[in-house]
C-alpha positions in Angstrom: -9.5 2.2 -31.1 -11.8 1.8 -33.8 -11.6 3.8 -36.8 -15.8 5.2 -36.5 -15.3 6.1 -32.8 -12.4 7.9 -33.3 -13.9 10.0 -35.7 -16.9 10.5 -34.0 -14.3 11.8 -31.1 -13.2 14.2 -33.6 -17.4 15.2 -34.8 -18.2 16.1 -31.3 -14.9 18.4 -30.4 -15.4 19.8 -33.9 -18.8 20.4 -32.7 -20.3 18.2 -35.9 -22.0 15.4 -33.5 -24.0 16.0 -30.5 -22.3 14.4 -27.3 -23.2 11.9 -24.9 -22.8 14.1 -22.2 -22.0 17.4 -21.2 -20.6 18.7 -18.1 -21.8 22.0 -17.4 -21.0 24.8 -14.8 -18.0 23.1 -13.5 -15.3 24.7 -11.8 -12.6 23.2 -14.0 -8.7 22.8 -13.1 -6.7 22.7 -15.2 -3.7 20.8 -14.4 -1.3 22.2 -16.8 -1.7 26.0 -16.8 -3.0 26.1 -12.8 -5.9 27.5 -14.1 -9.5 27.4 -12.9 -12.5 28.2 -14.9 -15.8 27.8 -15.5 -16.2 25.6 -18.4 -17.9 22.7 -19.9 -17.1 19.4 -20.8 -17.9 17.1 -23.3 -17.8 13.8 -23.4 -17.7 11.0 -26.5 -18.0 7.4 -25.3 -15.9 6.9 -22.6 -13.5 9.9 -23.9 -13.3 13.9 -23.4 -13.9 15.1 -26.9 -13.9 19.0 -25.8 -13.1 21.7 -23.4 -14.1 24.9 -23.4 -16.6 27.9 -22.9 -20.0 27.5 -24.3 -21.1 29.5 -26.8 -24.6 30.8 -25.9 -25.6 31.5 -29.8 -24.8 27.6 -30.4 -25.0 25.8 -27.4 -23.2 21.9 -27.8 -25.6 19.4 -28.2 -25.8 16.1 -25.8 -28.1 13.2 -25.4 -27.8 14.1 -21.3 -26.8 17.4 -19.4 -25.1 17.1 -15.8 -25.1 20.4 -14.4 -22.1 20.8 -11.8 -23.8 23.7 -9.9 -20.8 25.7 -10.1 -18.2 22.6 -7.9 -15.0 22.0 -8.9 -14.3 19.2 -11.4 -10.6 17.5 -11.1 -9.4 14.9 -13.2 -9.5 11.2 -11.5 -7.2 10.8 -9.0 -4.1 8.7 -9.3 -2.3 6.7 -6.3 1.4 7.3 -7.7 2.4 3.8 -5.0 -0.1 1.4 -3.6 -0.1 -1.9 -2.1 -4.3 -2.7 -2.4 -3.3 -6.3 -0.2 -2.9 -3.8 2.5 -6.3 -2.9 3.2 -7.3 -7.0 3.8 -9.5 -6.0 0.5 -8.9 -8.0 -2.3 -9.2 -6.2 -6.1 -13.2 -6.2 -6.6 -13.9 -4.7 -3.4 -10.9 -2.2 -2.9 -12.2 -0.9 -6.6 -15.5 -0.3 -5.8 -14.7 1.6 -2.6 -11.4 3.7 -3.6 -13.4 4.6 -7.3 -16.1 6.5 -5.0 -13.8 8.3 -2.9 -12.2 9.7 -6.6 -9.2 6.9 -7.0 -9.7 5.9 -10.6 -6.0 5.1 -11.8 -3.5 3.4 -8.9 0.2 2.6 -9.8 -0.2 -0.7 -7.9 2.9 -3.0 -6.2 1.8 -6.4 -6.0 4.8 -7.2 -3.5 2.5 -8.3 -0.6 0.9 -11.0 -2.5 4.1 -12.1 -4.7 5.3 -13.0 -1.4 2.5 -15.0 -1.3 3.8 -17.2 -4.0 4.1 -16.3 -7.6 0.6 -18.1 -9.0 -0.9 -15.7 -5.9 -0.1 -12.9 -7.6 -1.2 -14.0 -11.1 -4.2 -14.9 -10.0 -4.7 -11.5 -8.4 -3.5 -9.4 -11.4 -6.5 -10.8 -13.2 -8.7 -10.3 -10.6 -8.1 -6.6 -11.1 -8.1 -6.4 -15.1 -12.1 -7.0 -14.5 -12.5 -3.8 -12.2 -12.8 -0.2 -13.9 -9.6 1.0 -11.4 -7.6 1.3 -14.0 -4.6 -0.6 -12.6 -1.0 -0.2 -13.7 1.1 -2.8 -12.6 4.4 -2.9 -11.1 6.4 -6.4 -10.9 8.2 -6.5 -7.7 12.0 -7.6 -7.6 12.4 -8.1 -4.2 10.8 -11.2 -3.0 11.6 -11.7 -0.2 12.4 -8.5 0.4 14.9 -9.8 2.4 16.5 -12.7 0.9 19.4 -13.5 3.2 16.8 -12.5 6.0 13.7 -14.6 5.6 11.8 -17.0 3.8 8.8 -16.3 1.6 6.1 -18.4 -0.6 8.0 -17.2 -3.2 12.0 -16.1 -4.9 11.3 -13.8 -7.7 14.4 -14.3 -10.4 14.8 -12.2 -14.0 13.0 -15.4 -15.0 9.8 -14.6 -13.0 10.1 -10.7 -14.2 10.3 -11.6 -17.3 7.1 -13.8 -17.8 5.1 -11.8 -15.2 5.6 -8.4 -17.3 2.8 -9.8 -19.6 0.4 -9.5 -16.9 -2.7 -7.6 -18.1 -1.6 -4.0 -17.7 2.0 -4.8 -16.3 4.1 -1.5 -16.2 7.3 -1.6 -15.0 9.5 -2.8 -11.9 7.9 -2.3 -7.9 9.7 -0.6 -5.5 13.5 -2.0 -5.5 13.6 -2.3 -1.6 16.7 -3.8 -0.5 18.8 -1.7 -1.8 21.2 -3.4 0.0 21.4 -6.0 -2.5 21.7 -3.5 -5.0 24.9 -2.0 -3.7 26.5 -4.8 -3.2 26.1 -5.7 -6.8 24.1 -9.1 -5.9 24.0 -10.8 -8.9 20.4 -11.6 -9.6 19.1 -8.0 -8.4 21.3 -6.9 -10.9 20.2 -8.8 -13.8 17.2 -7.5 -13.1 17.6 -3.8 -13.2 20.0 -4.3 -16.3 17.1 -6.3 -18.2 14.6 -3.5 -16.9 16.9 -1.0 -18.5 17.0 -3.0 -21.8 13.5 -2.9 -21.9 12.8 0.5 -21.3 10.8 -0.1 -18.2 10.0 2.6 -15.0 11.7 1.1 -12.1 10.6 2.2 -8.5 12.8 2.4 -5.6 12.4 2.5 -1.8 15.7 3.8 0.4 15.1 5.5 3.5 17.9 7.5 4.8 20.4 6.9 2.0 22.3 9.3 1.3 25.4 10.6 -0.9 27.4 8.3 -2.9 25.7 5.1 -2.2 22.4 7.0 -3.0 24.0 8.4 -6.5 24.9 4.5 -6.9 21.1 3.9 -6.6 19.8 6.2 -8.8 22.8 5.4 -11.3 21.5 1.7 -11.5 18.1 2.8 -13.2 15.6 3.5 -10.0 13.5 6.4 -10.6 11.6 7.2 -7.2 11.8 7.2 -3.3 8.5 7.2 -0.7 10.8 6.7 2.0 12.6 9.9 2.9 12.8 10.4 6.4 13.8 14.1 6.7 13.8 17.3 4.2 17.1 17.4 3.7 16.7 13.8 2.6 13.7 14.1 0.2 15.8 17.8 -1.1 19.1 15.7 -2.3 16.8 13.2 -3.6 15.1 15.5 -5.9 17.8 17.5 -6.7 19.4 14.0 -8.3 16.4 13.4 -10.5 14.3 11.1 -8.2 10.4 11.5 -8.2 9.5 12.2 -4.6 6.8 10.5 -3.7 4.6 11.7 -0.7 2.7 9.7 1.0 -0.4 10.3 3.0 -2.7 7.9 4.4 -3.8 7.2 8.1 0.1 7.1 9.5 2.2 9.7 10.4 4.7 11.3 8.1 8.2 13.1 8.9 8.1 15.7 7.0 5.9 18.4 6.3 4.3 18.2 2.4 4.6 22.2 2.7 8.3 22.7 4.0 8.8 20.4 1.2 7.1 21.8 -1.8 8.5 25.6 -0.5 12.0 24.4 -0.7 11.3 23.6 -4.5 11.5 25.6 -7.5 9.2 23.0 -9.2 7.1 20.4 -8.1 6.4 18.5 -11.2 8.7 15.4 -10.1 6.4 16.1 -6.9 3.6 12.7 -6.9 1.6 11.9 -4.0 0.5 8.3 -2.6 -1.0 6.2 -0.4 1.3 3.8 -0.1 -1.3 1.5 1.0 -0.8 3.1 4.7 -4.7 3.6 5.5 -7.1 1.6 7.1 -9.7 -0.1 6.0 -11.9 2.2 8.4 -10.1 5.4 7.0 -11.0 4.3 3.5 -15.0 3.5 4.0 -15.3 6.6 6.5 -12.8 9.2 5.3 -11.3 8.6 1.7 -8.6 7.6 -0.4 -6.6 9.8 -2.5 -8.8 12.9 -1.8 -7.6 12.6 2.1 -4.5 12.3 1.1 -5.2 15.7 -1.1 -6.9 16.8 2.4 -3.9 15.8 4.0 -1.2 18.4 2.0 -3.2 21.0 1.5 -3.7 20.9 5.3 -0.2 21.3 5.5 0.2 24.2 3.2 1.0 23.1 -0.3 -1.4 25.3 -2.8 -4.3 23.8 -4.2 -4.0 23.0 -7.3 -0.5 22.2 -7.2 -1.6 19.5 -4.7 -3.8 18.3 -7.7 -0.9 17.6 -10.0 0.9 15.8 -7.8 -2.2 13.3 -7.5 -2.9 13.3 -11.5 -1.0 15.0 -14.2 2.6 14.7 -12.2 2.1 11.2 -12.1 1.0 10.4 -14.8 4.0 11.7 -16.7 6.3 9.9 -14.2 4.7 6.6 -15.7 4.2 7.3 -19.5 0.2 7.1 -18.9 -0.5 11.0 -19.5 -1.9 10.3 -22.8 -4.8 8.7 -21.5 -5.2 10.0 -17.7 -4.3 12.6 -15.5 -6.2 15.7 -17.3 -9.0 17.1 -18.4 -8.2 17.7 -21.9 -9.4 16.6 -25.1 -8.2 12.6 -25.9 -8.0 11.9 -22.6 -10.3 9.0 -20.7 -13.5 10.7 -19.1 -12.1 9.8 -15.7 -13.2 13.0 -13.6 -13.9 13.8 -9.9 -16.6 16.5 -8.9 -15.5 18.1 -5.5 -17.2 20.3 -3.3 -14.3 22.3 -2.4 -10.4 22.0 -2.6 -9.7 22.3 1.4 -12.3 19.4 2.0 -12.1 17.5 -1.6 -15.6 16.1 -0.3 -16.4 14.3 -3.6 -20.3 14.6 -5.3 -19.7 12.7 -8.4 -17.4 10.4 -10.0 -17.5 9.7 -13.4 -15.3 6.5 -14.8 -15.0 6.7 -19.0 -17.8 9.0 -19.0 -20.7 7.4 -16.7 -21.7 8.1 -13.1 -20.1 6.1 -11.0 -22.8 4.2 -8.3 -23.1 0.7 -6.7 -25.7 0.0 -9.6 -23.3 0.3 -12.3 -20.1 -1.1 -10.6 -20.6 -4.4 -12.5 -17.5 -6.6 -12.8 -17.7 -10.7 -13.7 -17.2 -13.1 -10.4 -14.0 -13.9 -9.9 -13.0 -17.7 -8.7 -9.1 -17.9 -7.5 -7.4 -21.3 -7.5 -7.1 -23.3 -4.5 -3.4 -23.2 -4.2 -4.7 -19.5 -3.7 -6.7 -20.4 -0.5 -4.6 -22.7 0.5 -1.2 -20.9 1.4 -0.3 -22.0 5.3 1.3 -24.7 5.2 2.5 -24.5 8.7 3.0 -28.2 10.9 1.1 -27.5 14.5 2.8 -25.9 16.9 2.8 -26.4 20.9 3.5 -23.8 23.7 6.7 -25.5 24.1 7.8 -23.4 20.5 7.5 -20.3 22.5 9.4 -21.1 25.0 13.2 -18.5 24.9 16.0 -19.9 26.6 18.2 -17.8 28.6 21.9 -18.7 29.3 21.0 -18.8 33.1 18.7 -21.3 35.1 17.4 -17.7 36.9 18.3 -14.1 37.7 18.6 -11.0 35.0 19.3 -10.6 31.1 19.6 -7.6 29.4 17.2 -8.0 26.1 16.9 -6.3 23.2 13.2 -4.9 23.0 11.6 -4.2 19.4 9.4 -0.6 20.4 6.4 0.1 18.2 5.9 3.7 17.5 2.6 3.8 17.3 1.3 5.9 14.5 4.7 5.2 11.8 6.4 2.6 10.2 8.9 2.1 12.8 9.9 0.8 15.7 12.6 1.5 18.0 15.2 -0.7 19.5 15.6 -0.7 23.2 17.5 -2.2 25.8 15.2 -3.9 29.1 16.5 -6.6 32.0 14.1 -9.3 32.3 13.9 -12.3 34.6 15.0 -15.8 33.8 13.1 -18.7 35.6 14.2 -22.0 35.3 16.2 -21.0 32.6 13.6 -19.7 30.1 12.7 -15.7 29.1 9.8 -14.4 30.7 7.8 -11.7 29.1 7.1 -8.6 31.9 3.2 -7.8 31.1 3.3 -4.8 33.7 5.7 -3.0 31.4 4.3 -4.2 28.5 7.2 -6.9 27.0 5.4 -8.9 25.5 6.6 -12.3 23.5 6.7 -12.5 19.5 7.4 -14.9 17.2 7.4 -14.9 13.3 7.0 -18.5 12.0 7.5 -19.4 8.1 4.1 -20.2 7.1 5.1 -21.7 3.7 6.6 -24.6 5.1 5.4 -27.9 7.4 8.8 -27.3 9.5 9.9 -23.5 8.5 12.1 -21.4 10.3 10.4 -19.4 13.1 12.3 -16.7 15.6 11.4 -15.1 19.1 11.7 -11.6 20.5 10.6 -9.2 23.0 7.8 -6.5 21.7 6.6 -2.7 23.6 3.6 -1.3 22.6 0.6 -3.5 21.8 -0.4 -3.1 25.4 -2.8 -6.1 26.0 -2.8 -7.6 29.4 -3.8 -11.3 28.5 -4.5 -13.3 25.6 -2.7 -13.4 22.3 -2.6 -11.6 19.2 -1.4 -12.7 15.7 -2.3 -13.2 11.3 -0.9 -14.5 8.7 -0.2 -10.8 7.5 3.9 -10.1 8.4 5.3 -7.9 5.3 7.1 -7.9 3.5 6.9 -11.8 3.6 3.4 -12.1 4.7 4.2 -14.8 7.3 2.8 -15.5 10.6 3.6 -13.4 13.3 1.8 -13.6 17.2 2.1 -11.2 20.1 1.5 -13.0 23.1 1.3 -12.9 27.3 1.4 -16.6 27.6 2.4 -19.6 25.5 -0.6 -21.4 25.3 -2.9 -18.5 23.9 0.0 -17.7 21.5 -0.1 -21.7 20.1 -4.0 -21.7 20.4 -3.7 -18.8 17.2 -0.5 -20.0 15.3 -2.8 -23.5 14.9 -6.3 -21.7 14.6 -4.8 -19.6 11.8 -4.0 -22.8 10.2 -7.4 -24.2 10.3 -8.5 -21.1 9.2 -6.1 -21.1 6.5 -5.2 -17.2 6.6 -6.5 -14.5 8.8 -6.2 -12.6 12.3 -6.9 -14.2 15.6 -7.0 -13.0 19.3 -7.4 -15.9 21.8 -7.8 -15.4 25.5 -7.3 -17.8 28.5 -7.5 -21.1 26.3 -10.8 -19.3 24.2 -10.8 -18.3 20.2 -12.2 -14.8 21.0 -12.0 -12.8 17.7 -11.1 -13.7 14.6 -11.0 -12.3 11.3 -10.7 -14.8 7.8 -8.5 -13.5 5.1 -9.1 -16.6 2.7 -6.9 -14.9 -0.3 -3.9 -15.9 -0.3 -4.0 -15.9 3.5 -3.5 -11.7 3.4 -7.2 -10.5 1.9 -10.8 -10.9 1.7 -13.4 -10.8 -1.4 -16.5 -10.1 1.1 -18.5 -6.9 1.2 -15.8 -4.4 2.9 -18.1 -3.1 5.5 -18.7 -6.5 6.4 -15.1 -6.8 6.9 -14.8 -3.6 8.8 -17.1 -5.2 11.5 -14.9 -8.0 11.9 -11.9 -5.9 12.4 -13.9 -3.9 14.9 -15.1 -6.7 17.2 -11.8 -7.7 17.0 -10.4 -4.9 18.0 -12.5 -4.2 20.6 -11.5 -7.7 22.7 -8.0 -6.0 22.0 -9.2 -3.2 23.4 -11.2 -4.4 26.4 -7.9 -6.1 27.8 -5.5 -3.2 27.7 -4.1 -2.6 24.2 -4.4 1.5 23.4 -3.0 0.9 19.4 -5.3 3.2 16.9 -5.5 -0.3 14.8 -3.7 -3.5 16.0 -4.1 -5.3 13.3 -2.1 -3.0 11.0 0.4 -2.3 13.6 0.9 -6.4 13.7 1.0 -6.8 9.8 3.6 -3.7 9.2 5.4 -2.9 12.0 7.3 -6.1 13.3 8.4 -8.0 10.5 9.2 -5.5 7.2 13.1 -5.8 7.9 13.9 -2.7 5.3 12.2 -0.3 7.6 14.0 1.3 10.8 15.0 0.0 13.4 14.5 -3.5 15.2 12.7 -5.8 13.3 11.6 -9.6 13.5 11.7 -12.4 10.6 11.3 -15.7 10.5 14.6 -16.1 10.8 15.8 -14.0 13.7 16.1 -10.0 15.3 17.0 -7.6 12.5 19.1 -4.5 12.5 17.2 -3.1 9.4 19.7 -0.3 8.7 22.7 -2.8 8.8 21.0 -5.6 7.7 22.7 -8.0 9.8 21.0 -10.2 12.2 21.8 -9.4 15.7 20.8 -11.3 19.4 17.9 -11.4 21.3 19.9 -12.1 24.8 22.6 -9.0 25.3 26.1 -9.7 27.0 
């Protein structure tokens, strides 16, 4: 900061200098003493110079007034874990739409698009230093998340952490998700975590459903948070070892309740709340970002304002930022959210470093990525013939393993159904909704790809499928029939990234995610429109999914989330992680 700013900072909170703005009759909370009072604020450049109660005998002086009309002003909100590739947005547009909805500060994973390939995620890291979002960036260790379980566009080594933590606004170490590897001491994981530790940095974690020692062993090797927990007992021995719980709230359900949680703590301050990236792009024009997610706890009985720290000060501590966000106190950026009411958190006004945040003033320099960017699939053709499972019988019965969405989570289930054989190949059962998928390496002319059995997209012809499969982000298809599902492994290719539903020989829907094959840069409600007429073919032949397209990019192919998952490379026990057989004994 420059020496004449800072002191004309220190005029206006001394009252010397007249501001450039004053906030007046706001409700203000105050994060640290769970306070609320009407108060005003002032603002110096882009930073809060003063707090307090006006003094009508010498009122503050400001070049502009806002009055608040007596709303409640909150500091910007902070996503505390959020994977922005998730949304199909790429940074420009996800900035200007989660900023209006109150999101000003996101502790971001770039895993999605690291899997992508290494340049991918470059390129994308300075996409988003241009944006006001102010972006801290976590490196992510695990790609492929899977090692030993798929294939990727990229294979992050200490190497690649080490020259990607000078990234504009690089933070610390993504979520640590196979923490497989990391109890069983795999050698380049750990090199990791021990140059992390050298360097001081926040590492994040991700371990659902472990528990006791191996969890202590976790925890002992650096990791500092969990968004994973899959019971309260589970999230309870967590926090009770020091791990920041992270809750997360988006358009998915979660299994436990924020309020059973919070009551069965003493404190919450190790208590941070997330998206996770788990809301749709409809949830995020139409409903919100972080204040739904604030919606979302308070709807479920945690206090107020204690849900307010967990979506600003709380996290900011967790990442060193609280010096600069996460309050509304003097020296801190002039990020702050007007809301109409803390049940609702509708939001009136967002201010970003001081100014009114609008469509007008969201201007950010155009933003050209590389072609090795737009050019990721690199996937030969395929025929229907690829899709074709053999069975160990010319015809009869098999007992198959069956991969069971359920629809509204992260997981799936892993069931057990007999389906017919003819002329020795698998046939998919469309009245009971066993359908065919296949997850194809997408980085490679002649990659790996795998076949399986899938319940719950419910479509009664056509096929289904994008370039979207996380953690890897390769291509997975749901299909009734072989042809369809080739017709949108090779359209996809042409298309070079995106999500396709062909029908009876016919392209019917498509959407193009040019970025890296996972996101677009167009205007997000023209996106949504895509989605929707996509959807709505989905829709019009039998499949009942709240969003399809978000079922087929998380649910079938992230091999660290329970149960049966698919990879490139085969069926996944994700708890074991071991591969196991399509075709039972």
């Amino acid at each position: 900061m420059e020496t004449e700013k800072l002191m004309y900072i220190m005029n206006v909170a001394q009252g010397k200098a007249p501001a450039d703005l004053i906030i007046r009759h706001a409700r203000v909370v105050n994060v640290f003493t769970k306070q609320i009072e009407e108060m005003e604020v002032a603002i110096a450049e882009d930073t809060i110079a003063w707090v307090g109660k006006p003094d009508p005998e010498k009122p503050r002086q400001a070049l502009a007034i806002y009055d608040a009309a007596g709303k409640f002003l909150i500091p910007g909100l902070i996503d505390a874990h959020c994977h922005i590739e998730m949304s199909f947005m790429s940074a420009i547009p996800f900035a200007r739409t989660v900023i209006a909805h109150g999101t000003t500060t996101a502790v971001l994973d770039m895993h999605d698009v690291c899997n992508t390939g290494i340049n991918c995620m470059h390129s994308f890291a300075h996409e988003l230093a241009g944006t006001p979002l102010k972006a801290y960036l976590m490196i992510p260790p695990c790609v492929p998340g899977t090692p030993t379980l798929e294939e990727a566009g990229a294979n992050m080594t200490l190497k690649d952490m080490q020259e990607a933590i000078h990234l504009p606004n690089a933070r610390g170490i993504a979520e640590t998700m196979d923490f497989n590897r990391v109890l069983e001491h795999e050698p380049e994981i750990m090199s990791i975590l021990a140059w992390a530790q050298e360097q001081n940095l926040r590492i994040d974690g991700h371990c659902p459903e472990l528990r006791g020692d191996d969890l202590q062993a976790y925890i002992a090797a650096g990791i500092l948070t969990d968004h994973e927990s899959v019971s309260l007992e589970e999230m309870l021995e967590k926090y009770r070892l020091g791990m920041k719980v992270i809750l997360r709230r988006g358009s998915l359900q979660e299994p436990v309740c924020a309020g059973d949680f919070t009551a069965s703590l003493p404190d919450t301050g190790n208590v941070l709340l997330a998206t996770d990236g788990c809301i749709f792009l409809d949830d995020i024009l139409d409903k919100g970002h972080m204040n739904r997610a604030l919606q979302a706890i308070v709807a479920e009985g945690v206090d107020p304002v204690t849900a307010i720290q967990m979506g600003t000060i709380n996290v900011a501590r967790a990442y060193g930022i609280d010096h600069h966000v996460g309050s509304i106190a003097p020296g801190r950026k002039a990020d702050l959210v007007l809301v109409s009411d803390l049940e609702s958190f509708d939001v009136a006004e967002v201010f970003v470093e001081g100014k009114k945040f609008n469509d007008e003033n969201f201007t950010v320099p155009a933003f050209k990525y590389p072609d090795e960017v737009l050019n990721t699939v690199k996937l030969g053709e395929v025929s229907p013939a690829t899709f074709w499972i053999k069975a160990p019988l010319d015809s009869g019965k098999v007992k198959v393993r069956v991969m069971t969405i359920i629809e509204g989570t992260v997981a799936t289930r892993e069931d057990h159904e007999m389906l017919a054989v003819k002329d020795g190949l698998l046939q998919p059962d469309i009245s009971r909704d066993l359908l065919k998928v296949a997850v194809f390496d997408r980085y490679r002319e002649a990659g790996h790809h795998a076949l399986g059995i899938v319940r719950g997209f419910g479509f009664k012809q056509g096929a289904f499928g994008g370039s979207v499969g996380q953690d890897s982000q390769n291509l997975a298809v749901v299909g009734t029939n072989d042809e369809d599902m080739a017709l949108v492994v090779n359209t996809i290719r042409e298309m070079q990234g995106g999500i396709v539903f062909a029908a009876e020989g016919q392209v019917i829907a498509r959407v193009e995610l040019p970025i890296a094959g996972i996101m677009s840069d167009i205007d997000p409600r023209e996106l949504q429109q895509s989605f929707k007429k996509l959807h709505q073919s989905l829709f019009a032949m039998g499949s009942q999914q709240d969003n399809p397209s978000f079922d087929l990019s998380l649910l079938l192919t992230c091999a660290v989330i329970p149960e049966l998952k698919i990879t490139n490379r085969g069926l996944v026990d994700a708890l074991s992680g071991q591969f196991v057989p399509l075709i039972m004994e």
